[in-house]
Structures are given as structure tokens and as C-alpha cells.
C-alpha positions in Angstrom: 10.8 -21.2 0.0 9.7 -24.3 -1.8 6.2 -24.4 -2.6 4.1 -27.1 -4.4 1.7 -25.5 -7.1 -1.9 -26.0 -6.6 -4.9 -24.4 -7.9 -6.6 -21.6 -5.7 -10.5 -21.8 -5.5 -12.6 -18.9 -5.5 -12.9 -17.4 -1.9 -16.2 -16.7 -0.3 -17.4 -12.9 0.3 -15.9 -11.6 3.9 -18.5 -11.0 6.4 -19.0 -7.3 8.2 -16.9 -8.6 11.1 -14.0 -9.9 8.9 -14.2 -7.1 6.7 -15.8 -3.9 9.2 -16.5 0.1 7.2 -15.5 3.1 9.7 -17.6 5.7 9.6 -15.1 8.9 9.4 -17.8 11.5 8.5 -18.8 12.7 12.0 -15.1 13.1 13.2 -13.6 14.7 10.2 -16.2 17.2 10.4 -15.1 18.0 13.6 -17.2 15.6 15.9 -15.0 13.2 18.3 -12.4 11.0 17.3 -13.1 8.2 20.3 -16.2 6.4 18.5 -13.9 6.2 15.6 -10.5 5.1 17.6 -12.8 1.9 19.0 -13.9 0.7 15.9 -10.1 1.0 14.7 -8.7 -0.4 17.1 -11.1 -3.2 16.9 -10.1 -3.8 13.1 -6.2 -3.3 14.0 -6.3 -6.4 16.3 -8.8 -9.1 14.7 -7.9 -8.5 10.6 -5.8 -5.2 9.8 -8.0 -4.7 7.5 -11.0 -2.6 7.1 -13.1 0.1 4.5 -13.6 3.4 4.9 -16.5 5.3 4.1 -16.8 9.3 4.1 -13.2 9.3 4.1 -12.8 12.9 2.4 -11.1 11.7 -1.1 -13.6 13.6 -3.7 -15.3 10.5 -6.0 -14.3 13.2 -8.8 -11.1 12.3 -7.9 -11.0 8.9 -7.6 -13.1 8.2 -11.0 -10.3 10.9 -12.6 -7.2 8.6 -11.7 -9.2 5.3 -12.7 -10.0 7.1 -16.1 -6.6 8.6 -16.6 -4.9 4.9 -15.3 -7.1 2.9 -17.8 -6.2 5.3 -20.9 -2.6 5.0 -20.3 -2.9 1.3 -19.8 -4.2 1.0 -23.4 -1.7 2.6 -25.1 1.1 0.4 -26.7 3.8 -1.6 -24.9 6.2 0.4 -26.8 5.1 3.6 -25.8 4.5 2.9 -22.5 7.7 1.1 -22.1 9.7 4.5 -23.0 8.4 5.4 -19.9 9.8 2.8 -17.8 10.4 2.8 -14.3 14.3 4.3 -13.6 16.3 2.4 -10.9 17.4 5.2 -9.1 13.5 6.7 -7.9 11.8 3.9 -8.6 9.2 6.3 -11.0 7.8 5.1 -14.1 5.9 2.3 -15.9 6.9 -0.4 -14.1 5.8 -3.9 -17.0 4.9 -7.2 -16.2 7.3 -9.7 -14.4 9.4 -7.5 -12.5 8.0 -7.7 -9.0 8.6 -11.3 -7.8 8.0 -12.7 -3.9 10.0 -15.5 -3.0 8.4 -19.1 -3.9 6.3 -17.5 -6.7 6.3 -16.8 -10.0 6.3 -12.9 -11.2 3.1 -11.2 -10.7 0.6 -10.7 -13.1 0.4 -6.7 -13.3 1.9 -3.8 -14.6 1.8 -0.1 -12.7 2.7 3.3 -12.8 4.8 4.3 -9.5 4.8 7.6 -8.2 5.5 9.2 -4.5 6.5 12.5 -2.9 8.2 14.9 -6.0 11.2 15.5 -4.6 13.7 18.1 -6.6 17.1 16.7 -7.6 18.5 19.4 -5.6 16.8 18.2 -2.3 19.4 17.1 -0.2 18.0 13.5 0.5 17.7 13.3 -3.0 21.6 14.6 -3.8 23.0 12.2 -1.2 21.5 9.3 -2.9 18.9 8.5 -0.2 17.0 4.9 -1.6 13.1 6.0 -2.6 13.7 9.4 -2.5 13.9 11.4 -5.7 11.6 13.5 -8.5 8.6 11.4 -10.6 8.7 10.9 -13.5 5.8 12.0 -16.5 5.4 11.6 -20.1 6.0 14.9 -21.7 3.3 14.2 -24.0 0.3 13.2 -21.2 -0.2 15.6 -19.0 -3.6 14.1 -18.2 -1.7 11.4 -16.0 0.0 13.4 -13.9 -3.4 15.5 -13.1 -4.9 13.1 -12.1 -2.4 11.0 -10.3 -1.5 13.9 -8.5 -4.8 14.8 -7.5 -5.1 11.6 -6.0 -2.3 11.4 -4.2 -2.1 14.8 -2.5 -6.0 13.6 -1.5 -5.1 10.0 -0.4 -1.6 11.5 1.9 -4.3 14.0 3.8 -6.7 10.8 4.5 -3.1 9.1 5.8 -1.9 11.9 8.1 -5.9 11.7 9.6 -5.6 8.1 10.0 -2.2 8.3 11.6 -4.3 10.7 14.5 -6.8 7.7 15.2 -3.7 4.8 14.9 -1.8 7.3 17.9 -5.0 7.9 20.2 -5.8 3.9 19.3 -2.4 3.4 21.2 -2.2 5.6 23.8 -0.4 8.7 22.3 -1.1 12.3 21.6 -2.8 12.8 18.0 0.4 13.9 16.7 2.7 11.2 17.9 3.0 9.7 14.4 3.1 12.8 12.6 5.9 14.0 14.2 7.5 11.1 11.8 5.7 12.3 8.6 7.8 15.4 7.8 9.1 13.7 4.6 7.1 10.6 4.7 7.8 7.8 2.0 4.7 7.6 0.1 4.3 5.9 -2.9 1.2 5.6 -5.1 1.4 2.7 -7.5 -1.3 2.5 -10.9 -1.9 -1.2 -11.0 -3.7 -2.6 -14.3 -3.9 -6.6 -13.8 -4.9 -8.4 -17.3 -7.8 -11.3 -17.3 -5.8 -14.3 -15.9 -6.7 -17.8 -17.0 -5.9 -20.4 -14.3 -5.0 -19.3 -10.6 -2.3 -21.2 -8.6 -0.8 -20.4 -5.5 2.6 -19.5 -7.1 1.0 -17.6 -10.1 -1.5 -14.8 -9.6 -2.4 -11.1 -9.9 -0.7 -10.2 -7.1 0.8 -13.3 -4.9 0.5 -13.5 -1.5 2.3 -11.1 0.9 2.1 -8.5 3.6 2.5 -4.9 3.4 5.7 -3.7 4.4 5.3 0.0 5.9 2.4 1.7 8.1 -1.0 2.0 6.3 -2.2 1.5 2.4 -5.5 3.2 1.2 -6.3 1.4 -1.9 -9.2 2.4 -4.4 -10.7 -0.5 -5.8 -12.6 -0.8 -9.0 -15.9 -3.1 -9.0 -14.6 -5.5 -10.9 -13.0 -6.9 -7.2 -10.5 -9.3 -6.7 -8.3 -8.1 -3.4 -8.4 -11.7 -1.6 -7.5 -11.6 2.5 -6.1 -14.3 5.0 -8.2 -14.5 8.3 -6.2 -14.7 11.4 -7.7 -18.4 11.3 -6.3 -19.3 8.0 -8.9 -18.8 5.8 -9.2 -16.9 2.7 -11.8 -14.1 2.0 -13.2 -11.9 -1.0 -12.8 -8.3 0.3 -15.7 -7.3 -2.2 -16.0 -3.4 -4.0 -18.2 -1.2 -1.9 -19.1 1.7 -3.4 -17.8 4.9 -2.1 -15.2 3.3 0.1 -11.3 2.7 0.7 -9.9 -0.4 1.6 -7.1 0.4 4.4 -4.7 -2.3 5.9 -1.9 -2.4 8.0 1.7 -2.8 7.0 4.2 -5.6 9.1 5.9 -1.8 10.6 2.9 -1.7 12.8 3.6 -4.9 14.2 6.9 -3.7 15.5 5.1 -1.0 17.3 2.4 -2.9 18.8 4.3 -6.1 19.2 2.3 -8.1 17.2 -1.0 -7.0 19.1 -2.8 -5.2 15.7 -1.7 -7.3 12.5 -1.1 -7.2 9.2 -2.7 -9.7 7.0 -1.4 -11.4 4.2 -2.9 -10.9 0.8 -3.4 -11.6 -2.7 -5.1 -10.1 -6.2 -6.9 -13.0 -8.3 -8.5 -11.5 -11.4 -11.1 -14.0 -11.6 -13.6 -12.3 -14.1 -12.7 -12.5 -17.3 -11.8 -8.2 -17.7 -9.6 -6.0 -16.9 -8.9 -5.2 -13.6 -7.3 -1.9 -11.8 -6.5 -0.7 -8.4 -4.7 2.1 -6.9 -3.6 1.8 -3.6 -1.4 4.7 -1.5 1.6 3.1 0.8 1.6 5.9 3.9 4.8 5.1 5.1 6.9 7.7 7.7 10.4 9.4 7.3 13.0 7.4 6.5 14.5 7.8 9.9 12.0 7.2 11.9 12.8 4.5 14.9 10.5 1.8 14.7 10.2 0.1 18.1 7.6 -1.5 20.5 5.9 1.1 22.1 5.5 1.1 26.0 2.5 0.3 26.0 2.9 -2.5 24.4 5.8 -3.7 26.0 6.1 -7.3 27.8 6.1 -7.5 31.6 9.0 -9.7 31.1 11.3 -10.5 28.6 12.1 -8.6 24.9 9.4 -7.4 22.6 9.0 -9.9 19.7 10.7 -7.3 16.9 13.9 -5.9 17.2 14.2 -1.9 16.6 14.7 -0.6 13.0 14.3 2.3 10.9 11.3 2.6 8.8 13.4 3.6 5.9 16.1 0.9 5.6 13.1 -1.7 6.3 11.5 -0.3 3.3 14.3 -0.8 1.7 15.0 -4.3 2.2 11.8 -5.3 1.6 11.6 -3.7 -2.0 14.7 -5.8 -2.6 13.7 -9.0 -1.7 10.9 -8.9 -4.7 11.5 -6.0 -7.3 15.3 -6.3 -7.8 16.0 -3.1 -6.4 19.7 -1.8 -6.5 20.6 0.6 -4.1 22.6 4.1 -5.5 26.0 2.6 -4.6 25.1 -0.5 -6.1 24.2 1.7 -9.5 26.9 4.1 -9.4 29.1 0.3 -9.5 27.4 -0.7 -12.5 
């Protein structure tokens, strides 16, 4: 992809209709899922993207992983980089430059990945599956792994209830998702993105891209900065709103719906001056699971617009196209 570099201009603040907040309260406490399902579905088809408000994730918890993610940002580089993210389970402090898109210059952010804790002895883990594997901690800060932990177990129960709505939003049985999510590849990733100085289209916080998988729950801080591409081209602030997730849609649930609920591409500007954090959850299903157009979704003539996959191997190439990623054979080669 050849680009030219120009500068990017501060958005303006998304309107309620770009940028809609679900109400979850009533149906998680047991009320009925359809009001809930509507507004979804709305979202799904005019943005894939929307907040969430009485979502269930304890604000305990989320101001414990922002803490814990902003001390372990300011320790040294050379502590932080003994750390460093493994090839093999992707786990780890994960420095600046190594996530690159295509076009663009190397992101400006650093994280701490972390997904499902999977024992060397599992057997997805012994045959080498990709993504698949134990996380890894600093012996010496147990405080980050509390709270990381916390938040993820608490963000992967807001994804299995938002994988009910997505199913009833498409015509299936509560469950139809879940029956997908027995080992689901869920990654949490502990972004800190450093004050940036200028902001061009081939060099910011985060460049522009779409999600790859299902559904990402992101905690924002207030300091803001998440940027969003209407379907009409144009880009938006999605602003901090206190006591709410972000959640948007991964290019998987294109494939299902055959391009009928969208993701959006986005991008991370750190335009104030300070530094920035956000945590977002990637809910993303087994490996195996077959991705494919639904029924009801289908064309009345002709082939669906996506070609079946597996969620897993999708993943997979997607991670390689912008973080390097070498696959166990490729390791075990050298």
C-alpha cells in the first residue's frame, strides 16, 4: 500500500446516533433481552460501534487494572523489557515499534498481552497450537497479574452475555455462539500510548485498522483519543463516558452477516499532551470454529461476499500481517 503522508486534523465529538450507549442493566438483571437486541442490532448495521453502560464490570475493577497498568508502565525500559513478549504465546511486555499495519509506520504504544492461562500440558498448548499457551508474570509484581486478571475474568463474562444478544440479534438461540466459546481466544492487551507530537496518517497511536475477531470491550481512560470512521467516510472522536465500555465489531462478523453489521476502521491519536492508556478485551471464539454466512443472511442468488474460514487461522493471519508473528514451526526452524 502506498500512502502519501499528510497531517490528520482533530476529529469532531461523535453524535448519540454515531456513537449510541445500551442500557444492559434491566436485562442482566433478569428483565428481557429483546429491548436490548434492537438497539444492538441497530448499532451492528449503521457503525459497529457502540458504549455500554451497566455492563456488570465492577468500577473497582476497572480503576484496579488502570492503576496496576500505569505503575508498571513507569518502571524502566530495562525492567520492563526483561519481561518481553515470548514468540511462542504472544505474553509479555510487548515495546514500542513492533506492531506495524501495512502503509504505516510502527505504532506509537507499548502493552502488556495477556489471554486465557493455558497450562503447558494442555493439549492445544503441547501441539503447538498458534495463541494458545500460559501468560506470562513478573515474579516480582504480583500486583499486575491481580489486577489484570480480575479484569479479564470480568470483561470474558460481559463477552459471553454479549454473544447472547449478537445470536438473538441474528436469528439464533442464545447459545448459538457460545457453543463456539469452549476455549475461546481471548486476549487482553495493557496499552500505554506516550504524548505524540505531530499526527499523520502513516504515524499515530494506533494507525488505522479494523478489528480482526468477534467483539472488543475496551476501557477507556478520560484522557480519550479512540478516533472512528463513519460508514460515510468521516472521522469521529468516540469521547470517554464515564462508567461505560466501548464495544465494536471485528471484520469475523462480517463473514457471518455478509457484510450486513460492520466493522469500522479505527485509530488512537494522543492529542493532549499526557499519557494515555486503554485496555481493550478481544472476545474472539475457539479456534475451530467455522466462520461462514449464516442463513439468514444468505443471498437469494449468487455466493455470500466472504468465503468460509476458521476463526483461528484468520486470527492468525491477521496477527502476522502487522506484529511479525512466527508460527511454532516457523520457531522450532529458527
Amino acid at each position: 500500500m502506498n500512502l502519501s503522508e499528510h497531517q490528520v486534523a482533530a476529529p469532531r465529538r461523535a453524535s448519540a446516533t454515531e456513537m449510541p450507549i445500551l442500557d444492559l442493566g434491566d436485562w442482566l438483571a433478569g428483565g428481557p433481552i429483546g429491548p436490548v437486541v434492537e438497539q444492538f442490532k441497530a448499532a451492528c448495521t449503521n457503525t459497529g460501534f457502540f458504549y455500554v453502560k451497566n455492563h456488570g464490570v465492577p468500577q473497582e475493577t476497572i480503576n484496579g487494572v488502570f492503576e496496576a497498568t500505569r505503575r508498571y508502565m513507569s518502571l524502566p525500559m530495562e525492567e520492563r523489557l526483561r519481561d518481553k513478549i515470548d514468540e511462542r504465546f504472544r505474553r509479555g511486555f510487548m515495546p514500542m515499534g513492533v506492531t506495524q499495519h501495512p502503509g504505516h509506520k510502527p505504532d506509537l504504544k507499548e502493552s502488556y498481552e495477556l489471554g486465557m492461562d493455558l497450562a503447558l500440558s494442555d493439549p492445544d498448548v503441547a501441539s503447538g497450537r498458534p495463541l494458545h499457551g500460559p501468560n506470562r508474570w513478573p515474579a516480582d509484581k504480583p500486583w499486575l497479574e491481580e489486577a489484570a486478571m480480575k479484569y479479564f475474568a470480568a470483561t470474558i463474562q460481559l463477552g459471553r452475555s454479549l454473544l447472547k444478544v449478537f445470536a438473538t440479534a441474528v436469528g439464533k438461540e442464545e447459545d448459538f455462539f457460545l457453543q463456539y466459546a469452549k476455549k475461546p481466544m481471548v486476549q487482553s492487551r495493557l496499552f500505554h500510548y506516550p504524548p505524540q507530537q505531530s499526527f499523520t496518517n502513516l504515524e499515530l497511536g494506533a494507525a488505522a485498522h479494523t478489528d480482526y475477531g468477534m467483539l472488543t470491550l475496551l476501557a477507556q481512560d478520560p484522557i480519550g483519543g479512540l478516533e472512528l470512521c463513519t460508514r460515510n467516510g468521516e472521522w469521529v472522536a468516540a469521547p470517554y463516558i464515564e462508567g461505560t465500555l466501548v464495544i465494536n465489531l471485528g471484520d469475523l462478523v462480517k463473514v457471518w452477516t455478509n457484510d450486513v453489521y460492520v466493522s469500522n476502521p479505527h485509530r488512537v491519536a494522543n492529542r493532549t499532551g499526557k499519557e494515555r492508556y486503554s485496555i481493550p478485551t478481544f472476545f474472539n471464539l475457539d479456534y475451530d470454529t467455522p466462520v461462514a454466512c449464516l442463513p439468514e443472511f444468505a443471498p437469494s442468488s449468487g455466493e455470500p461476499r466472504h468465503a468460509p474460514i476458521k476463526s483461528g487461522e484468520y486470527l492468525v493471519q491477521r496477527f502476522a500481517a502487522v506484529q511479525k508473528y512466527k508460527t511454532p514451526a516457523e520457531l522450532a526452524e529458527g
